[in-house]
GUPAKE-696715 format. One record per residue (C-alpha): chain; z, x, y; residue in three letters; residue number from 0. Coordinates in steps of 0.5 Angstrom, whole numbers. Layout:
TIPA   lumba      c3      c1      c2   lodo   marlo
TIPA       A       Z       X       Y    ALA     NUM
...
END
This chain:
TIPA   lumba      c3      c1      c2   lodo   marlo
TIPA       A      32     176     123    UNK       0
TIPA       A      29     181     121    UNK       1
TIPA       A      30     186     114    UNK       2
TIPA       A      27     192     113    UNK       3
TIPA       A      29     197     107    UNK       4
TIPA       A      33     203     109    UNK       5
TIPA       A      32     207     101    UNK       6
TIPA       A      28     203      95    UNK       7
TIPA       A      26     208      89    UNK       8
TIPA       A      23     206      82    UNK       9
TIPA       A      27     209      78    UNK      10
TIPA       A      33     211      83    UNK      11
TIPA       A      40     206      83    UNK      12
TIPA       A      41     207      91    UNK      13
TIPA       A      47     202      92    UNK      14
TIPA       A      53     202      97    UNK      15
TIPA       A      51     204     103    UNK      16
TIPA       A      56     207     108    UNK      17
TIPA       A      54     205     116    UNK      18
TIPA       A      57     210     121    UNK      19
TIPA       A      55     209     129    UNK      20
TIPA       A      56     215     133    UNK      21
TIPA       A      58     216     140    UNK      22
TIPA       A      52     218     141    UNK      23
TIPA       A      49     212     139    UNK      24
TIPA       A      45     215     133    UNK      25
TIPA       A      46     210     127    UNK      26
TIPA       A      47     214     120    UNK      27
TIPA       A      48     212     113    UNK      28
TIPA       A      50     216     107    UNK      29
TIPA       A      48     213     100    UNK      30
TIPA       A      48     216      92    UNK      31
TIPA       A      42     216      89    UNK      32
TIPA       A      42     215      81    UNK      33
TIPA       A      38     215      75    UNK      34
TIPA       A      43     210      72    UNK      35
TIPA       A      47     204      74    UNK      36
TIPA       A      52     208      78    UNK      37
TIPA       A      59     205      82    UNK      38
TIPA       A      62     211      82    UNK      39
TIPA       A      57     215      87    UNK      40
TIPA       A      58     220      82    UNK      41
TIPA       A      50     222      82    UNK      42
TIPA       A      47     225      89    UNK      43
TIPA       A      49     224      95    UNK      44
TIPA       A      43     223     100    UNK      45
TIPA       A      44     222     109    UNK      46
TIPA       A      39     219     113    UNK      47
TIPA       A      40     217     121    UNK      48
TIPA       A      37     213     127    UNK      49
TIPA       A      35     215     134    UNK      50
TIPA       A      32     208     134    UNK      51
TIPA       A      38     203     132    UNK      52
TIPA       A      35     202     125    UNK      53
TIPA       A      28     200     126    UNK      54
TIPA       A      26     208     123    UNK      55
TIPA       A      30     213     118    UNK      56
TIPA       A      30     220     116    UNK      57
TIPA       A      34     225     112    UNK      58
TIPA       A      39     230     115    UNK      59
TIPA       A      43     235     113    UNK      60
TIPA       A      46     235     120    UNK      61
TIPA       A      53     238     120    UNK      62
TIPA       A      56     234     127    UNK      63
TIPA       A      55     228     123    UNK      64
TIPA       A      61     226     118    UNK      65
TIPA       A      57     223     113    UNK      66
TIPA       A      55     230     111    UNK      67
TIPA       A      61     233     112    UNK      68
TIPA       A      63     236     105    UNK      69
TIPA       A      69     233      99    UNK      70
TIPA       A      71     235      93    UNK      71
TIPA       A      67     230      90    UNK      72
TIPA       A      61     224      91    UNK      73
TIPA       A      66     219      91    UNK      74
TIPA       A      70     223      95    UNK      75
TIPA       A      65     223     100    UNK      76
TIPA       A      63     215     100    UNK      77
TIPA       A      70     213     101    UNK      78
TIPA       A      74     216     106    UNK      79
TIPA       A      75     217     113    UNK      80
TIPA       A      71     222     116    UNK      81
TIPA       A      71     223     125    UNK      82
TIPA       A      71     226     130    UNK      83
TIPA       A      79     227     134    UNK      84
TIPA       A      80     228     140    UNK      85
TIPA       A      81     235     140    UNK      86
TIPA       A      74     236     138    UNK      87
TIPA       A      77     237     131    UNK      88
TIPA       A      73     234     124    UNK      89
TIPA       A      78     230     120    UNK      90
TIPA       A      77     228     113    UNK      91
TIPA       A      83     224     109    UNK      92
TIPA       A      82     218     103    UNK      93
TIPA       A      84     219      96    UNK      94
TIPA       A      79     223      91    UNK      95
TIPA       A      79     217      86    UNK      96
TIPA       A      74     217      80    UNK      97
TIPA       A      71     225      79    UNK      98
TIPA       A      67     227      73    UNK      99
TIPA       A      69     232      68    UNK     100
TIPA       A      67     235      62    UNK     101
TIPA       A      69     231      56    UNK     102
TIPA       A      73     237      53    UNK     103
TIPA       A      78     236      58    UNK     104
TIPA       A      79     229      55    UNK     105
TIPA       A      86     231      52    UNK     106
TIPA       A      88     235      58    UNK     107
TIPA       A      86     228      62    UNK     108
TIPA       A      90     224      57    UNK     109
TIPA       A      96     229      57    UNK     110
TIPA       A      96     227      65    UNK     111
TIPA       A      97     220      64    UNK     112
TIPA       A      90     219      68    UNK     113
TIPA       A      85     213      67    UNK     114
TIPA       A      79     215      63    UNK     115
TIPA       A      72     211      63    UNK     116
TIPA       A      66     214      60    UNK     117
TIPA       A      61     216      64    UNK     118
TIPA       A      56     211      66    UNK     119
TIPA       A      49     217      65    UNK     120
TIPA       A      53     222      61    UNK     121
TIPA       A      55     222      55    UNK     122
TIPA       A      58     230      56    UNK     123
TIPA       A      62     228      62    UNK     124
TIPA       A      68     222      63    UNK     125
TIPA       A      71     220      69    UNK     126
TIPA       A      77     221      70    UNK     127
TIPA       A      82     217      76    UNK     128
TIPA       A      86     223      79    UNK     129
TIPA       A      89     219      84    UNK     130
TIPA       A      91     225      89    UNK     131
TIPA       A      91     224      97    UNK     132
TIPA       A      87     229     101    UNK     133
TIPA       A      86     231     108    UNK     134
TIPA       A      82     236     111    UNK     135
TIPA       A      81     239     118    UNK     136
TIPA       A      76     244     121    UNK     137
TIPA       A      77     247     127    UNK     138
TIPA       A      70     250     128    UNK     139
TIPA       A      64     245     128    UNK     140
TIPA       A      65     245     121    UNK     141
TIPA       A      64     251     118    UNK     142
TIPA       A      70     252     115    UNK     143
TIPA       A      76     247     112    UNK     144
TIPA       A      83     247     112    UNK     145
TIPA       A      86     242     105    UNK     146
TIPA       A      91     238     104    UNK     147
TIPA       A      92     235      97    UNK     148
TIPA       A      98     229      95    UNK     149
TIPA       A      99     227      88    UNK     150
TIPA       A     102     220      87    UNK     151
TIPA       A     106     219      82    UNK     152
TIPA       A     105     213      78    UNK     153
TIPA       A      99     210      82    UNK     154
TIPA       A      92     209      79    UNK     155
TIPA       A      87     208      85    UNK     156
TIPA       A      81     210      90    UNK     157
TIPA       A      81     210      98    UNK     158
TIPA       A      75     205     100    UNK     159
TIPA       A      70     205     106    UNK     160
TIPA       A      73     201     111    UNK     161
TIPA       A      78     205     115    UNK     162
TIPA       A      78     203     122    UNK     163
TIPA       A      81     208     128    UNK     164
TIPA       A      86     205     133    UNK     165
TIPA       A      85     204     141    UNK     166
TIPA       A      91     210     141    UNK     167
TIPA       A      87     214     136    UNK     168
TIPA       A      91     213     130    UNK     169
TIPA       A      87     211     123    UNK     170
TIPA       A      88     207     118    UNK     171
TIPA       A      84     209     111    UNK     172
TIPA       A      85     203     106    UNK     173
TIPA       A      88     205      99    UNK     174
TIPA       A      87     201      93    UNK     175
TIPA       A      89     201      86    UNK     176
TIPA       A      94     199      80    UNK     177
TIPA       A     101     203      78    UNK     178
TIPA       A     103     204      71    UNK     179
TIPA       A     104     197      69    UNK     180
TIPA       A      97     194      71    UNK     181
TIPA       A     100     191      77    UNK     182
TIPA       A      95     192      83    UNK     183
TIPA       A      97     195      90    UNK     184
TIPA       A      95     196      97    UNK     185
TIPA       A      97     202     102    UNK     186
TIPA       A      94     205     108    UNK     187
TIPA       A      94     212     109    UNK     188
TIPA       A      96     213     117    UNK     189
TIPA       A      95     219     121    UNK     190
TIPA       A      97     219     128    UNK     191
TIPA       A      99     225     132    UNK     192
TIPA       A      91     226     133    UNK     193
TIPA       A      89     225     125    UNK     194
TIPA       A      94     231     124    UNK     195
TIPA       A     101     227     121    UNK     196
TIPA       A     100     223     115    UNK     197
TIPA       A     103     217     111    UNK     198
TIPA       A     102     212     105    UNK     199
TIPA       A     106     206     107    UNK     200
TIPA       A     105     200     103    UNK     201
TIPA       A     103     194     104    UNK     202
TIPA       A     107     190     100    UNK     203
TIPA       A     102     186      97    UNK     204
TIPA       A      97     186      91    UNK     205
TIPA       A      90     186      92    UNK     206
TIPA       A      83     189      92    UNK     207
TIPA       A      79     193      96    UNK     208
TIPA       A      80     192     104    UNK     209
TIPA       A      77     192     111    UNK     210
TIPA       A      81     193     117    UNK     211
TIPA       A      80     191     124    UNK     212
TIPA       A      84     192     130    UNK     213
TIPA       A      85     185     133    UNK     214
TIPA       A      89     187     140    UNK     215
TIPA       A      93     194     142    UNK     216
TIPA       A      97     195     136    UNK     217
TIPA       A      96     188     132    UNK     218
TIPA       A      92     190     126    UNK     219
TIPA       A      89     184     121    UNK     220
TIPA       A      87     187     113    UNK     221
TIPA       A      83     182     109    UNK     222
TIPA       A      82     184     102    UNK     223
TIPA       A      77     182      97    UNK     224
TIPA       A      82     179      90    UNK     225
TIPA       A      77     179      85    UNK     226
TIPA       A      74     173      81    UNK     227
TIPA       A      74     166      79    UNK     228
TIPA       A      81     168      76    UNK     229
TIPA       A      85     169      83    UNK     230
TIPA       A      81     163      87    UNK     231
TIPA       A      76     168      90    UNK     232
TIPA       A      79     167      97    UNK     233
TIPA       A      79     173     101    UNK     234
TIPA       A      86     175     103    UNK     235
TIPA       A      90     177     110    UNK     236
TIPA       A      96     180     112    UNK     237
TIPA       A      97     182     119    UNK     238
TIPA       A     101     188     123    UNK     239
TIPA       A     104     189     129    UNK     240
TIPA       A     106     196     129    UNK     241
TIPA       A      99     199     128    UNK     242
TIPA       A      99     199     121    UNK     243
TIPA       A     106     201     119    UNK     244
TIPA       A     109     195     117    UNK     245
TIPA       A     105     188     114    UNK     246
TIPA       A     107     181     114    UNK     247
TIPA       A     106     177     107    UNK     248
TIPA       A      98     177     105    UNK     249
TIPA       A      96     169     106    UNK     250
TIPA       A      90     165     103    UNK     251
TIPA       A      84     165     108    UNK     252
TIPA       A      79     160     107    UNK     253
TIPA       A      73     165     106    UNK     254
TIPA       A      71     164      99    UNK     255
TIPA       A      67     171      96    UNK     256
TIPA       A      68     172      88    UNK     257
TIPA       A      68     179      87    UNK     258
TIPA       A      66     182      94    UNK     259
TIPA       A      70     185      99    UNK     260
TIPA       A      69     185     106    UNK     261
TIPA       A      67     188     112    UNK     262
TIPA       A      71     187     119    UNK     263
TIPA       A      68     188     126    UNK     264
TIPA       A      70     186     133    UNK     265
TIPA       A      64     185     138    UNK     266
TIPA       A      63     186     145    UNK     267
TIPA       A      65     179     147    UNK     268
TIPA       A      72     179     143    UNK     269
TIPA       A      70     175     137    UNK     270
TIPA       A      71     178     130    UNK     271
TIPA       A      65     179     125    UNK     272
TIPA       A      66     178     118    UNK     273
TIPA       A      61     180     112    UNK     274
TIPA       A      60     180     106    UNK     275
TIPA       A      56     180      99    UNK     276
TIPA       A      56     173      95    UNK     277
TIPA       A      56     174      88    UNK     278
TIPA       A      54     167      86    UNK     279
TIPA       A      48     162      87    UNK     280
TIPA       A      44     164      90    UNK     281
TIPA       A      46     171      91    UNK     282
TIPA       A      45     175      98    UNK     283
TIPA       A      49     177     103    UNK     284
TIPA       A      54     173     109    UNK     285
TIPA       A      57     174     115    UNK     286
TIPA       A      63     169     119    UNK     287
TIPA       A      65     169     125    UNK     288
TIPA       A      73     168     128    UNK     289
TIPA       A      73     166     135    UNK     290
TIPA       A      80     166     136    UNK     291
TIPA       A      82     174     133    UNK     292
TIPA       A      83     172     127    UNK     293
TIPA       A      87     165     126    UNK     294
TIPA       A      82     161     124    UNK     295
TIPA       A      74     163     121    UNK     296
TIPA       A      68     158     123    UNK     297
TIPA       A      66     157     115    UNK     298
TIPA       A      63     152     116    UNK     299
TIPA       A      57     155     120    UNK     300
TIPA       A      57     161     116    UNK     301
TIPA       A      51     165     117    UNK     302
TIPA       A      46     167     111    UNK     303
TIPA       A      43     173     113    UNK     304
TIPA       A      40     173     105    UNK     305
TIPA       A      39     168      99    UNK     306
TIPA       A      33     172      95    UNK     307
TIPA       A      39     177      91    UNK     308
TIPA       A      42     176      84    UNK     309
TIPA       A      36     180      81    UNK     310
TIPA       A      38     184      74    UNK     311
TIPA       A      38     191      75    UNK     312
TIPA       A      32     194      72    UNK     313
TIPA       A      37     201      69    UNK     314
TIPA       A      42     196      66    UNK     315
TIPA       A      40     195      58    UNK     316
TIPA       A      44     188      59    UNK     317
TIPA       A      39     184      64    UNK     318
TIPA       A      42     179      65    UNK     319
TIPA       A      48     181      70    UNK     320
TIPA       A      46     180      76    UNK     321
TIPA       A      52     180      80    UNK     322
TIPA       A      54     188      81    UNK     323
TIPA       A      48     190      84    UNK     324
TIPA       A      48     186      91    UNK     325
TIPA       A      53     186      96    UNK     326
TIPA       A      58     191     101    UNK     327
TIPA       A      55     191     107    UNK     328
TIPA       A      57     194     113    UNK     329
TIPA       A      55     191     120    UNK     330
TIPA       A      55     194     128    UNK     331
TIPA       A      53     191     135    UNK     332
TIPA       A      47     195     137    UNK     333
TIPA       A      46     196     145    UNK     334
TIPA       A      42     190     146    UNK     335
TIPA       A      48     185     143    UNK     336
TIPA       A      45     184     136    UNK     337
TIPA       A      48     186     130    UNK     338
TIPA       A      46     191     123    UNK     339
TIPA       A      48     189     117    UNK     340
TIPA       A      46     193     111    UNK     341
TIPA       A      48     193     104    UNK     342
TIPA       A      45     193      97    UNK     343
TIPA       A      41     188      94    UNK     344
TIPA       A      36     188      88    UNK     345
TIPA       A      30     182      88    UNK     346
TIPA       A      26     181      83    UNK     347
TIPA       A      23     188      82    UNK     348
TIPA       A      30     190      79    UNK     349
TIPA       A      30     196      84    UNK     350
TIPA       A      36     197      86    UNK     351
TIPA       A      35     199      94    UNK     352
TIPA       A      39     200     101    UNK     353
TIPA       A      37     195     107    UNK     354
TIPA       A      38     192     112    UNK     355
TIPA       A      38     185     116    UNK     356
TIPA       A      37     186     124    UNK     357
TIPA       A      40     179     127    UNK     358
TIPA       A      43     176     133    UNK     359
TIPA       A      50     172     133    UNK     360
END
C-alpha cells in the first residue's frame, strides 16, 4: 500500500474529500477548507485534479470539471450530483441542505419551522437546514445556468455524495433526513429522460447517509450507514429492481461500522468494493469485498487500508474527541487494476488532512 496526502495544512480543517473519475481519466477531488472544525463544508471550497492517477495534484478552477461547477452553497457543492449528459448538457441535482445565514434571520428561520444550529466559527451567522431539492442545467459549457428549486414540506435533510449513474443514464442522488416527529427518512432523487425528468421516491426505510451501486442492469443495492452503538452499528441494505423507483425492506448486513457510512463501487472484474471509515480502535480506514454482487461481503478477510487515525483534531477545544475526524472515503479502479482510496483522517499532529491509499485488491 501506498499513502500519499493529497491537502495537509497547519491551521486548516481539510476533511471529506469528493472523488470524481473523468471519462478522460483525469482524477479530481473537491474539498472544504476551514479554519474551524467544519462538517458542514460551509468555509472554501478548493479543487485540485490528477493527470497522473493520484501520484500528483494540483489546484483547478477548470470549468469542464464538475467539481467547480457552481451552487448556491458550499455544502451544495459537496454534496450533489454534478455530470456530464448524454446530450453534452452539465446537470447539477441534490438537495441545499444546511446554509449559512445572518443571525438576524433567526425569527425568520424559526417562523419556517426550519432547523437551526449555530455556526461552527461564527457567531454572526446560524446554519439553517432548508431542505429544498434543486437541479440545474447548462447548455453552453457552463457559462450560463438554468435552476429549478423544490421545497418539501415536512422534511428536515441534505442530499449525500455517493449518487450513482445507471447503464441507461438514469441517476440516482441519495436523500437523507428526518420529518417533523424526528423520525429519519431515505429518498432517492431519480432523473431519467437524460437528467431532464425528476422525482423523489421513497425508500420506505429509516436510515442514514447512503451509497448506491448498480449491481445489474436495473437492479440497484443501497447500503446506508445507521448511526452508533444504539442501532448495532451494522450497515444496512435495501435492494431495487426497477432502477431505483421501488425498494425491498432494508436488512441488517454483517458489516459493522459505528457511525461511518459507505462507499460502494464495482470493479472491472464484477465484484463489488465496499469502504468505509471505522471509528473505533484502532480508527482508520477499511474496505470489504462481495463476490457475489452483493448477497454476501467477505468480512472475514476485511482489508485495513489504515490503523494509525483516531487522533484529536488540534481546532477542537474538546481534545478528546477523535472519532469525527476520519473516515468517508471514496474509492476508484485506476488503469492498471489497483484501487484509490482517499478520505480524511488526523494522526498525531491533530491536523485535520485529505490523503490517499493507492492498493491492489
Amino acid at each position: 500500500m501506498e499513502h500519499t496526502v493529497i491537502f495537509k495544512k497547519d491551521g486548516i480543517y481539510g476533511g471529506f474529500p469528493i472523488l470524481n473519475h473523468l471519462p478522460d481519466g483525469r482524477l479530481t477531488v473537491g474539498f472544504s477548507l476551514s479554519p474551524f472544525v467544519d462538517h458542514y463544508a460551509v468555509s472554501d471550497w478548493k479543487v485540485l485534479v490528477s493527470a497522473d492517477e493520484g501520484s500528483t495534484w494540483e489546484e483547478t478552477d477548470d470549468p469542464t470539471i464538475p467539481a467547480t461547477w457552481p451552487g448556491a452553497c458550499p455544502r451544495e457543492t459537496s454534496d450533489r450530483f454534478a455530470g456530464v449528459m448524454p446530450d453534452g448538457s452539465y446537470v447539477c441535482a441534490g438537495m441545499v441542505g444546511f446554509e449559512s445565514w445572518r443571525a438576524e434571520r433567526r425569527s425568520e428561520a424559526e417562523e419556517r419551522g426550519l432547523t437551526l444550529r449555530d455556526h461552527p466559527g461564527d457567531s454572526d451567522q446560524i446554519m439553517v437546514n432548508r431542505p429544498t431539492l434543486f437541479v440545474q442545467r447548462s447548455t453552453d459549457a457552463g457559462k450560463t445556468w438554468d435552476r429549478q428549486e423544490w421545497d418539501v414540506p415536512g422534511f428536515h435533510g441534505t442530499a449525500f455524495s455517493r449518487p450513482t449513474v445507471l447503464a441507461d443514464g438514469t441517476v440516482l442522488e441519495p436523500i437523507y433526513g428526518s420529518d417533523l416527529e424526528g423520525n429519519s427518512a431515505l429518498y432517492v432523487w431519480r432523473g431519467s429522460n437524460g437528467g431532464r425528468s425528476w422525482r423523489l421516491h421513497p425508500m420506505g426505510a429509516p436510515g442514514d447517509e447512503t451509497a448506491f451501486v448498480e449491481v445489474s442492469p436495473g437492479r440497484v443495492l443501497a447500503m446506508s450507514r445507521t448511526g452508533g452503538d444504539d442501532s448495532g452499528g451494522y450497515l444496512v441494505e435495501m435492494w431495487s429492481d426497477d432502477g431505483g423507483i421501488t425498494w425491498s425492506n432494508a436488512l441488517n448486513t454483517d458489516v459493522w461500522t459505528p457511525s461511518s457510512p459507505p462507499y460502494l463501487l464495482k470493479l472491472r472484474d464484477g465484484r463489488l468494493l465496499l469502504s468505509h471509515g471505522y471509528r473505533r480502535d484502532p480508527m482508520g480506514i477499511r474496505a470489504v469485498l462481495s463476490h457475489d454482487g452483493g448477497e454476501t461481503w467477505d468480512t472475514d478477510n476485511t482489508v485495513v487500508l489504515r490503523d494509525d487515525g483516531g487522533h484529536p483534531c488540534q481546532l477542537r477545544e474538546d481534545r478528546t474527541r477523535s472519532g469525527s475526524d476520519i473516515g468517508y472515503p471514496h474509492s476508484t479502479q485506476l488503469s492498471d487494476g489497483s484501487i484509490l482510496t482517499v478520505y480524511y483522517i488526523t494522526l498525531e499532529d491533530g491536523v485535520t488532512h485529505s490523503a490517499a491509499t493507492r492498493w491492489e485488491v
